[in-house]
C-alpha positions as CSV (number, residue, x, y, z in Angstrom):
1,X,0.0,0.0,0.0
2,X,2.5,2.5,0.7
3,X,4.3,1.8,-2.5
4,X,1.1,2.5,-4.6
5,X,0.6,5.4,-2.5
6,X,4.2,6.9,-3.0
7,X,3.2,6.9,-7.0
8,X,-0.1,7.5,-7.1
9,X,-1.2,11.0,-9.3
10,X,-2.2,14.0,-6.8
11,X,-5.0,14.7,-8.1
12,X,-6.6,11.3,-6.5
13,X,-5.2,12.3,-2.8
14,X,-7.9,14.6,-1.6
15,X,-10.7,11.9,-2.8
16,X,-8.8,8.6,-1.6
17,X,-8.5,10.4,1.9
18,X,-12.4,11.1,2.0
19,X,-13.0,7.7,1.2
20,X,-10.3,7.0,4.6
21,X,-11.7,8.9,6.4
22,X,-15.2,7.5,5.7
23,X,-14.2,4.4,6.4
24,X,-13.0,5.2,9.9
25,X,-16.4,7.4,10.6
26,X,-18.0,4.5,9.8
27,X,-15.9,2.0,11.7
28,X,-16.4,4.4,15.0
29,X,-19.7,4.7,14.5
30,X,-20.9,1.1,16.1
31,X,-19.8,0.0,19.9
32,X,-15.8,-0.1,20.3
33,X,-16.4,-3.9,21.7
34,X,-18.1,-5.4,18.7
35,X,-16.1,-3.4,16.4
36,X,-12.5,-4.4,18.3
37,X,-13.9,-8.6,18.2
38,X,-14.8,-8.0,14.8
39,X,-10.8,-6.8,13.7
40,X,-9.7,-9.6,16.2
41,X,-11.4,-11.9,13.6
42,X,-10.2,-10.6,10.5
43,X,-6.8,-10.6,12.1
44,X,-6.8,-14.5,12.6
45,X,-8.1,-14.9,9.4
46,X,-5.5,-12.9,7.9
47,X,-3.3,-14.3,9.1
48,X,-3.6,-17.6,8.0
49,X,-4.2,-16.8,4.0
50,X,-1.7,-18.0,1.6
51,X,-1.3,-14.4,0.2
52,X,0.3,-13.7,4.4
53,X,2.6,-16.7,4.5
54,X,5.9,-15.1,4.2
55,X,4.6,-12.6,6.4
56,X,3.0,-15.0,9.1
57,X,6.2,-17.6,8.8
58,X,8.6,-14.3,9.5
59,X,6.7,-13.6,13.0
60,X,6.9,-17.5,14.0
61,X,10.3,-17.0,13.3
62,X,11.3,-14.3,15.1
63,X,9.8,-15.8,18.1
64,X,11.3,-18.7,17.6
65,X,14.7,-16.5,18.4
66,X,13.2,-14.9,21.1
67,X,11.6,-18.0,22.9
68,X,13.4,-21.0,21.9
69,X,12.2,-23.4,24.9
70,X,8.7,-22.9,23.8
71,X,7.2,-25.4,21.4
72,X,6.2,-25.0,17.8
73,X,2.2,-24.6,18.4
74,X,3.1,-21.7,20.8
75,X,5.2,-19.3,18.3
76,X,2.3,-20.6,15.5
77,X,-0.2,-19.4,18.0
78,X,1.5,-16.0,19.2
79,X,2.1,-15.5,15.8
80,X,-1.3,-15.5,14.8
81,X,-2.2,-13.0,18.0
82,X,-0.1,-10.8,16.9
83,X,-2.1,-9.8,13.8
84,X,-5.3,-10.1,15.7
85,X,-4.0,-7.3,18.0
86,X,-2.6,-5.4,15.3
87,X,-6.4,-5.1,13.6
88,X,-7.7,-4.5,16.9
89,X,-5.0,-1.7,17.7
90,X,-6.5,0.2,14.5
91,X,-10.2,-0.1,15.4
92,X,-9.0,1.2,18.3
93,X,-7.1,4.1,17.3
94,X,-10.2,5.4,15.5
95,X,-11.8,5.8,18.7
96,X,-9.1,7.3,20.9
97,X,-9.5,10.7,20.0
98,X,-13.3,10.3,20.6
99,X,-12.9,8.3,24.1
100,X,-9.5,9.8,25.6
101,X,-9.8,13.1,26.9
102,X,-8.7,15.1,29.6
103,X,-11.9,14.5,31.7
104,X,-12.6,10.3,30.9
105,X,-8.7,9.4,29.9
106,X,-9.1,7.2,33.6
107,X,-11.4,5.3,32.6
108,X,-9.5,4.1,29.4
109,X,-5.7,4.0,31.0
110,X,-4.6,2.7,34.5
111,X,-1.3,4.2,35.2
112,X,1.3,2.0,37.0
113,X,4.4,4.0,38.5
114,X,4.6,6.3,35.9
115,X,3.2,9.5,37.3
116,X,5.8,9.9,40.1
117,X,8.7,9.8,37.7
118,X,6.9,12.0,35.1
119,X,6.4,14.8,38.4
120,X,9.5,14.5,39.9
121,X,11.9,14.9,36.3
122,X,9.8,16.9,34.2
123,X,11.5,20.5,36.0
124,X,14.7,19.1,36.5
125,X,15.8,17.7,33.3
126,X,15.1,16.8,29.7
127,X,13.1,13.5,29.2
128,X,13.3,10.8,26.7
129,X,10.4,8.5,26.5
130,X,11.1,5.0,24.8
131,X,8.3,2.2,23.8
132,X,8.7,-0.2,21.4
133,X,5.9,-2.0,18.9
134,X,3.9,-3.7,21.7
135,X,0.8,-3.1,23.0
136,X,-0.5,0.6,22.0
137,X,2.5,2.6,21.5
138,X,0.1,5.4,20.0
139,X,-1.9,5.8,23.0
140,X,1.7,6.2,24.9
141,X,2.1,9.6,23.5
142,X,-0.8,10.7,23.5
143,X,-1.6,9.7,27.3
144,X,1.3,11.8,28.5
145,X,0.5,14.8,26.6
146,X,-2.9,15.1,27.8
147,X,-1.4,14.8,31.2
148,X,0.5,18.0,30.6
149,X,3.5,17.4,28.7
150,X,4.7,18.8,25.6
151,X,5.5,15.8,24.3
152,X,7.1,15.7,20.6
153,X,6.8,12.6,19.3
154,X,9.3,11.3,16.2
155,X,6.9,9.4,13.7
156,X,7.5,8.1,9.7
157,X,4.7,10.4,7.4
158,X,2.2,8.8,6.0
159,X,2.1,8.5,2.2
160,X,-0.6,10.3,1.7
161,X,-0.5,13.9,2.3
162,X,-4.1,14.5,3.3
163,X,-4.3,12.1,6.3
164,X,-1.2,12.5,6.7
165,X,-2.0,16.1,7.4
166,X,-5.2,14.8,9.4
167,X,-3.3,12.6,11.6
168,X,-1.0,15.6,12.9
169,X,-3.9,18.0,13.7
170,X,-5.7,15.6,15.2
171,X,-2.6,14.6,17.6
172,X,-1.9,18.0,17.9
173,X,-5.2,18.4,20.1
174,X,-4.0,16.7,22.6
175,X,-0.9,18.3,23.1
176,X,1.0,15.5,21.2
177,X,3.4,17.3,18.5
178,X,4.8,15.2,15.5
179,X,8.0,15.3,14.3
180,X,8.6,14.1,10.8
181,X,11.9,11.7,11.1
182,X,13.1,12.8,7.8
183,X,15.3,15.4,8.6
184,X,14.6,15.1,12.0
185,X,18.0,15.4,13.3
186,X,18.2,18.8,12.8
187,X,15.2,19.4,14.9
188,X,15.6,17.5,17.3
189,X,18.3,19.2,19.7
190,X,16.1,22.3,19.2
191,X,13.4,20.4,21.1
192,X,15.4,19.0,24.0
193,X,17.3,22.1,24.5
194,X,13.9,24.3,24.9
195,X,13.1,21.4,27.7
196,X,10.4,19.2,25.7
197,X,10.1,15.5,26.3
198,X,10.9,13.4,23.3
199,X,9.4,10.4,22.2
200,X,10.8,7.4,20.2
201,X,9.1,3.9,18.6
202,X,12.7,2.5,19.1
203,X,12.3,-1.1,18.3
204,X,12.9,-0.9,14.6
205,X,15.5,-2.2,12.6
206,X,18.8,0.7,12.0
207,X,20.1,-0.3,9.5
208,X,24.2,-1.0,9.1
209,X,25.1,2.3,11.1
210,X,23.3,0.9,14.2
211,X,25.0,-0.1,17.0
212,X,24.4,-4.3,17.5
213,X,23.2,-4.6,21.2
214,X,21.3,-8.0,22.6
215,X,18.1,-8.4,22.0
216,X,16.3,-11.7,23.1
217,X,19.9,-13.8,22.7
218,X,20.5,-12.1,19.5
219,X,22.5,-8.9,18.2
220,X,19.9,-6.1,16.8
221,X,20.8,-3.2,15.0
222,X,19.5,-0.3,17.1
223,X,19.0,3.5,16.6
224,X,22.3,5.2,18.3
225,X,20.9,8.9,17.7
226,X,18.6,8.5,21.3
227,X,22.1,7.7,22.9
228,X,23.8,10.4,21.4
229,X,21.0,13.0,22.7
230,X,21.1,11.5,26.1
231,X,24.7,12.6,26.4
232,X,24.3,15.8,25.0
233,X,21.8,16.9,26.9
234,X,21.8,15.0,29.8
235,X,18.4,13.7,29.9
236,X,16.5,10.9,32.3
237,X,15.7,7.7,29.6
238,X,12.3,6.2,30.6
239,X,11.4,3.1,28.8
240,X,7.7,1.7,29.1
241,X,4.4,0.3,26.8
242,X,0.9,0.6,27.2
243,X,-0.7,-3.0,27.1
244,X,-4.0,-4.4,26.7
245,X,-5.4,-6.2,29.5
246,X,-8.6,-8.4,29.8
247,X,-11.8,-6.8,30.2
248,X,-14.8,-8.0,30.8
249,X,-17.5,-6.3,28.4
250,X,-20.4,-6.7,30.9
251,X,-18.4,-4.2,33.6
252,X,-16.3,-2.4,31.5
253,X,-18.3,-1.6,28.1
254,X,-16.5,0.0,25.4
255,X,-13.6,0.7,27.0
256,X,-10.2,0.8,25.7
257,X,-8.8,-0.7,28.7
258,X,-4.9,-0.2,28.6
259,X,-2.5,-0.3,31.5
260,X,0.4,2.2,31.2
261,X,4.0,1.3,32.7
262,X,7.2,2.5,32.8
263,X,9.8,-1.0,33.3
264,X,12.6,1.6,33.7
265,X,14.0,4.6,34.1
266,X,17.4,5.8,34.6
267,X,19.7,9.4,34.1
268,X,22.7,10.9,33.5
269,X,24.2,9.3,37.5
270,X,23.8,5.7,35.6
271,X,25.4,6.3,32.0
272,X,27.7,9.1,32.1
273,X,30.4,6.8,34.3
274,X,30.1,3.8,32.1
275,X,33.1,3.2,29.2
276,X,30.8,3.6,27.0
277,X,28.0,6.0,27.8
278,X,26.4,5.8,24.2
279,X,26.3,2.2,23.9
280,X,25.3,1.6,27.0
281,X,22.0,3.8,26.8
282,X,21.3,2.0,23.9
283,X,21.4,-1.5,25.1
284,X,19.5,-1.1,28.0
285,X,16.9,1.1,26.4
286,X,16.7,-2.2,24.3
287,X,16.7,-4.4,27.2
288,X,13.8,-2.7,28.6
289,X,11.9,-3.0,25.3
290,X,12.8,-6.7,25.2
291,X,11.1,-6.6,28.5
292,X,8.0,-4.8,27.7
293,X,7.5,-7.3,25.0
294,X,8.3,-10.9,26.7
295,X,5.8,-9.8,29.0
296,X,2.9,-9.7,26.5
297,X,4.3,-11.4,23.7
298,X,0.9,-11.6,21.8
299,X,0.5,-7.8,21.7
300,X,3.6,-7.6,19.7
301,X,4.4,-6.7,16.2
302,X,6.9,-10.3,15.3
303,X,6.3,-9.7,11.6
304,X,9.0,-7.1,11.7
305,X,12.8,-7.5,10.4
306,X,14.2,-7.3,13.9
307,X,17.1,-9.2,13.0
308,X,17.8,-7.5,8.9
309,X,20.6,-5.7,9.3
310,X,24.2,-7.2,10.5
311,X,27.4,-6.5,11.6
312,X,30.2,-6.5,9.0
313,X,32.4,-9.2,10.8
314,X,29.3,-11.4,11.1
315,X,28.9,-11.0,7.3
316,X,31.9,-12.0,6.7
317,X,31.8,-15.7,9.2
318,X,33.7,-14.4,12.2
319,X,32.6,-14.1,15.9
320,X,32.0,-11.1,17.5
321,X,34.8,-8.9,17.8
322,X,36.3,-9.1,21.3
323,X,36.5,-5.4,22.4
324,X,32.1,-5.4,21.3
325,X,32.0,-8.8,23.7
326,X,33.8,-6.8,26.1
327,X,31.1,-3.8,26.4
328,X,28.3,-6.4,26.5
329,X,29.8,-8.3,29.5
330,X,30.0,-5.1,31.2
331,X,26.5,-4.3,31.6
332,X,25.4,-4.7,34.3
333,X,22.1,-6.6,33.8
334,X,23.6,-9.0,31.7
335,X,23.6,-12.7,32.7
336,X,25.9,-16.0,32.3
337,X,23.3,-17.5,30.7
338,X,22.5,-14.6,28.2
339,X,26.4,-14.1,27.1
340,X,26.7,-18.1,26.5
341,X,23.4,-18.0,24.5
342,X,25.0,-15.0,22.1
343,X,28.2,-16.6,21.9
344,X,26.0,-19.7,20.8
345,X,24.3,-17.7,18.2
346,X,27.1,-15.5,17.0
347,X,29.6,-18.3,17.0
348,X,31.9,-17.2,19.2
């Protein structure tokens, strides 16, 4: 879709986006719960058509690296939940800017440890907030800027200009400001030096100028940049996800029913006297990621290339260099039993 989007003549935007935007009127318009069991259908079915395998046979793979004690019918199974939540994570992003407001956002979001760090550092020092794709990372954002902040939020455009341009005015009614990450990195400083909290989806794939830190018994190429702002500004890293729990329809109608955590939080007093103060950020922010996803692995997005990108000396059949095994041995949360499973998988 984005593809045909990218190419398609100008002239068809402005009447492709009303026919969106119809579409998601209409979508809203019946009860969230039967619309959200309805996408969790379609999602399992989806899932399972011929036209999805490569798709559905990447996500069983992927958590075939990430839980490799768990048997086949599991990572089939979690692999299948993870397209139902992804249909039912757009019904219910049509109805967030309806439901969560500054008066009812309670009813929609339980909050678990999260407000005392968000009092306590917002005054003192720049914050960067961190989720990955798990659970609702939309509704992440756009919690914390209805509870104040002046969150900016880094985010890829949409294709299409028109809801592209829908999407940021809608977020921008909550207090939630989007930053396009196309030339972002000239922005960006500009924010955290005026004070602003920054947001990041930080789970993708980086590319070959990432820096390869664990990620469930496995090096992932991860996004230096929110390491490199840390530093420069000094900020307090707080990594967290927003996760579906179980409702039950009869007490809790039409709710959207998401618990918000942070799993960690840490400053300048924890990076800046490490070897590596870049390097570190980045792996734990990763770490913390990894957590917020083995927790609920079924509201994850395993489709995703995690694991695309790799290190030159793994490209070319040798182990991982031993000055990179060194600053992974030196973290502090890393176990025995983690370091022998990447030497395992990196043949070292």
């Amino acid at each position: 879709m984005p593809n045909l989007l990218k190419v398609l003549p100008p002239v068809f935007a402005n009447p492709l986006y009303g026919l969106i935007r119809g579409v998601i009127t209409a979508g809203s318009i019946g009860g969230l719960d039967d619309m959200r069991n309805m996408a969790g259908g379609i999602g399992r079915a989806f899932a399972g058509l011929k036209m999805n395998r490569t798709g559905l046979r990447r996500a069983t793979d992927n958590l075939r690296q990430a839980f490799p004690d768990n048997s086949d019918d599991w990572h089939r199974q979690r692999a299948i939940d993870c397209y139902e939540h992804l249909m039912m994570l757009g019904i219910e992003m049509m109805y967030t800017g309806r439901l969560v407001n500054t008066q009812d956002w309670p009813r929609h979001i339980l909050l678990r440890g999260i407000e005392p760090i968000i009092r306590g550092m917002g005054t003192q020092r720049p914050i960067i907030f961190i989720s990955g794709h798990c659970g609702n990372w939309e509704i992440c954002g756009y919690s914390l800027a209805l509870l104040g902040l002046k969150l900016h939020a880094l985010y890829r455009p949409l294709d299409l200009a028109p809801l592209d341009n829908w999407l940021r005015r809608s977020r921008a009614r909550s207090g939630l400001e989007l930053v396009d990450k196309f030339g972002a990195s000239s922005e960006l400083p500009a924010i955290m030096a005026a004070g602003h909290p920054l947001g990041f989806v930080a789970d993708q794939n980086a590319g070959s100028k990432g820096l390869f830190v664990p990620f469930f018994g496995r090096l992932a190429s991860t996004y230096k940049a929110i390491g490199l702002l840390a530093v420069q500004f000094q900020a307090q890293v707080i990594i967290g996800a927003a996760h579906r729990k179980l409702l039950d329809p009869a007490r809790e109608p039409d709710t959207l029913g998401y618990s918000m955590e942070a799993v960690d939080s840490f400053g300048p007093e924890a990076y800046m006297n490490q070897p590596d103060p870049v390097f570190y950020i980045t792996a734990r922010y990763r770490k913390g990621i990894e957590n917020t996803i083995a927790a609920h692995p079924e509201q994850s997005l395993w489709m995703h290339r995690y694991w695309k990108s790799r290190p030159r000396w793994e490209l070319q059949g040798k182990p991982i260099p031993a000055a990179q095994m060194r600053k992974i041995e030196q973290l502090p949360w890393i176990t025995a039993s983690e370091l022998e499973r990447l030497k395992q998988t990196h043949g070292t």
